[in-house]
C-alpha positions as MATLAB code, in Angstrom:
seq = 'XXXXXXXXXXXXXXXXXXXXXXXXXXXXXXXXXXXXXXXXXXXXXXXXXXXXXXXXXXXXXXXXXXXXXXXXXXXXXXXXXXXXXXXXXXXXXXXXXXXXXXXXXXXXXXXXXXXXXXXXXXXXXXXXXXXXXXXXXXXXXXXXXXXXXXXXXXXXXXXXXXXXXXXXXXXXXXXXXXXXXXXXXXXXXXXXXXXXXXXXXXXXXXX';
ca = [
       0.000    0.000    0.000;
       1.656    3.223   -0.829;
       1.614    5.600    1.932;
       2.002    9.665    1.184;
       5.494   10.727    2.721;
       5.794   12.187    5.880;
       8.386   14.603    7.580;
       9.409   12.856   10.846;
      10.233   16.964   11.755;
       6.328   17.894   11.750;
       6.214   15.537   14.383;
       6.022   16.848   17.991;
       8.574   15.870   20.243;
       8.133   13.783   23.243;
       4.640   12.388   22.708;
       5.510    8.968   23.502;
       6.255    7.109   26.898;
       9.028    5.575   25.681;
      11.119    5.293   22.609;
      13.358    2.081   21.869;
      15.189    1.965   18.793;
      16.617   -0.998   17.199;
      19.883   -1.422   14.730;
      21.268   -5.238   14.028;
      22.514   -7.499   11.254;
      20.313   -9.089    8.552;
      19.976  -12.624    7.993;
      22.563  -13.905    6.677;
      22.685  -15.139    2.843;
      23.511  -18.359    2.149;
      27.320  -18.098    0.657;
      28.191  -15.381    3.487;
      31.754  -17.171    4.726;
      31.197  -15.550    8.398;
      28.251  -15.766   10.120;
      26.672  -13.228   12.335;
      23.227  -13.523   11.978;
      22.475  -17.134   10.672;
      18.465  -18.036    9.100;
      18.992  -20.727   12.372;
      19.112  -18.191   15.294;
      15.863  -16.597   13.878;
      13.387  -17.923   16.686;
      15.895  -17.065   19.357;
      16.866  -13.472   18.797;
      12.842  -13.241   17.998;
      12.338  -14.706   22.008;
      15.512  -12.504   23.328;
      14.183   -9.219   21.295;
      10.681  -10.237   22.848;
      11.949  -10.817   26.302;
      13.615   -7.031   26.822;
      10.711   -5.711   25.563;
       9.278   -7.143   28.591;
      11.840   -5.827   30.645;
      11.508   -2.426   29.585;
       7.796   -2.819   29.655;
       6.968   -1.432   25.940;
       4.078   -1.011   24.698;
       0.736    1.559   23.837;
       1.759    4.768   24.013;
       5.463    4.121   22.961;
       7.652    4.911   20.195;
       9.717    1.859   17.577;
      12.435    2.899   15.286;
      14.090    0.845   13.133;
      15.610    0.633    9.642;
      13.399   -2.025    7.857;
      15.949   -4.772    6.760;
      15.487   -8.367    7.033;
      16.426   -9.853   10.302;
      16.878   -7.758   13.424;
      14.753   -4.938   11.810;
      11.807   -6.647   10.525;
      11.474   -8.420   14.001;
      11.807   -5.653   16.154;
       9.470   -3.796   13.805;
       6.736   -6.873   14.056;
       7.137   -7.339   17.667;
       6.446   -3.840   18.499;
       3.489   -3.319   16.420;
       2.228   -6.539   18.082;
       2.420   -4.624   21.294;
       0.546   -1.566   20.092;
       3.427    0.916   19.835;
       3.674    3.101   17.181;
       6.599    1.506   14.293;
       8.572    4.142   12.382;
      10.329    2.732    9.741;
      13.756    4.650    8.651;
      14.565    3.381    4.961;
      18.060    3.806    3.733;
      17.674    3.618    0.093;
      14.602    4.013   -2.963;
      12.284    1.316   -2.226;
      12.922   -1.097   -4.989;
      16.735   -0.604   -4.274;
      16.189   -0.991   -0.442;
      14.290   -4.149   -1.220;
      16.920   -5.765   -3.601;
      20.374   -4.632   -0.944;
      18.789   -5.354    2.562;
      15.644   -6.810    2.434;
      14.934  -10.076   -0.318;
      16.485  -13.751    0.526;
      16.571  -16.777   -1.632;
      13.773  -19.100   -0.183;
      12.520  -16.350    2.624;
       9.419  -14.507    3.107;
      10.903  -11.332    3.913;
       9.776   -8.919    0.940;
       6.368  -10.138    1.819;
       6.922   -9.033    5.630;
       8.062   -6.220    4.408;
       5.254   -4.948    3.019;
       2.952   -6.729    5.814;
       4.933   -4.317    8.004;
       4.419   -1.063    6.457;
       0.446   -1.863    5.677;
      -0.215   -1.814    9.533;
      -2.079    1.371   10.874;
       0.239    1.768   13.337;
       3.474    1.611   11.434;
       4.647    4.380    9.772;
       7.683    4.488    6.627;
      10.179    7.605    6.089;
      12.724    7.435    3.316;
      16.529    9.047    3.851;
      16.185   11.063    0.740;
      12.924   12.067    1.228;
      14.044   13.456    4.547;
      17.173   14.540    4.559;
      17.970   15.311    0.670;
      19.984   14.202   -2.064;
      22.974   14.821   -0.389;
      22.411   11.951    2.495;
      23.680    9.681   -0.219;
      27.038   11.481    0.095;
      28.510    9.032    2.843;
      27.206    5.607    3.803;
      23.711    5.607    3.958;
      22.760    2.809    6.475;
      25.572    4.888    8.913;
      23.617    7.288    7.939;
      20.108    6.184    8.966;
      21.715    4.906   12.523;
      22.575    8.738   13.302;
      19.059    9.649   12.251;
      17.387    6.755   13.806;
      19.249    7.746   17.020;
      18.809   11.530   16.383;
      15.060   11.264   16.265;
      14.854    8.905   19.421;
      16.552   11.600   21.563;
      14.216   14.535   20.242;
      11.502   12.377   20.914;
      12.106   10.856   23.739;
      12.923   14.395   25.510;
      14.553   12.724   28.089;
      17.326   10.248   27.735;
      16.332    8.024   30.813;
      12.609    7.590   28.216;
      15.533    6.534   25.721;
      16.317    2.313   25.404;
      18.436    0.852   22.411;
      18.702   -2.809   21.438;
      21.260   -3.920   19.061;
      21.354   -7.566   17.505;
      24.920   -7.365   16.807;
      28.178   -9.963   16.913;
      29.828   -7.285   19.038;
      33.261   -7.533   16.692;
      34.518   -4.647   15.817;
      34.469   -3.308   12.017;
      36.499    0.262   12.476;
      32.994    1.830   11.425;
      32.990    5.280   12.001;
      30.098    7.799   13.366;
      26.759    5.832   13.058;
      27.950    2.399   12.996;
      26.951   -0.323   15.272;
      29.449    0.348   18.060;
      29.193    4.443   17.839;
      25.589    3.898   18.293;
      25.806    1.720   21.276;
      28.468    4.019   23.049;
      26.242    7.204   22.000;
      22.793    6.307   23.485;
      24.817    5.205   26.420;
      26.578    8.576   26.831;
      23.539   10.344   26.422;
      21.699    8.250   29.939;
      19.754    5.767   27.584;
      19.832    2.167   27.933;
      21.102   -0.257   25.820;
      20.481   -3.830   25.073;
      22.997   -6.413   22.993;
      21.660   -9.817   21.316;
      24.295  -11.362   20.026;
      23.114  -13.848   17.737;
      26.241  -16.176   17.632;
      26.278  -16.666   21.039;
      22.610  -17.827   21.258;
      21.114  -20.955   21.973;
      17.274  -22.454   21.927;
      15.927  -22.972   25.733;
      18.784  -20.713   27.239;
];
């Protein structure tokens, strides 16, 4: 269903209860030599993701942001919708593009979750170009959706202890620079927020 645009600025700021945001790997593809996120771990990091939702007790009234992808994204994303929070979807790339880098997997089902996802009422899609210009395509762009994810979560959670992070992530280091996975977890933590790593290597059914 296409949805008209919207400017995540003509939003007011601190609305919500709470606001989590999510960043992680996607599935892995099938010829990738080193896992980090293998098809196999799915259910887990879906009970793990579920579980610190409890613990941070989201729900109505609370704000989602995440980046779309297959994987960590698209979990998060259904979880939370499940749970009645409002889902705001931050897309890196031109749909059709964003579908054929970071969303479509031989044998999955995760272009048609994708679109699932965005046809809720409560779930909400905003494209990087759309809101930050041509020029956001000047540096990475999924670095550059992690500043804006985390940049929107701290205007709209007005106060950083409203602010939680989870972040399905190997924890190994890459050298990534601003907005990567380990400047995201060491900002929200500088700001007061809380964060959350799954690590979906280390994971095991029942644990």
């Amino acid at each position: 269903m296409e949805q008209e645009p919207l400017d995540v600025r003509d939003r007011l700021p601190n609305r919500f209860n709470k606001v989590v945001i999510c960043s992680g790997h996607m599935i892995d593809k099938p010829e990738r030599k080193e896992p980090r996120f293998p098809p196999e771990k799915e259910g887990v990091v879906r009970e793990r993701l579920e579980q610190q939702l409890d613990r941070w007790g989201i729900g109505e009234g609370d704000l989602a942001i995440c980046g779309g992808a297959r994987g960590a994204d698209l979990i998060f994303a259904e979880l939370c919708a499940d749970r009645g929070s409002e889902v705001w979807l931050f897309i890196a790339l031109e749909e059709k593009e964003f579908l054929k880098e970071s969303v479509r997997l031989p044998g999955g089902d995760w272009e048609k979750r994708f679109h699932d996802a965005r046809d809720r009422g409560n779930v909400r899609s905003f494209f990087l170009e759309e809101e930050r210009g041509a020029d956001a395509r000047t540096e990475s762009v999924f670095a550059r959706t992690n500043t804006w994810m985390i940049d929107t979560g701290i205007e709209q959670a007005g106060d950083a202890r409203n602010l939680f992070a989870i972040l399905v992530w190997d924890e190994q280091e890459t050298g990534e620079g601003p907005g990567g996975t380990s400047d995201f977890a060491s900002r929200v933590t500088r700001l007061g927020g809380q964060v959350a790593i799954i690590n979906p290597i280390n994971l095991k059914e029942g644990e």
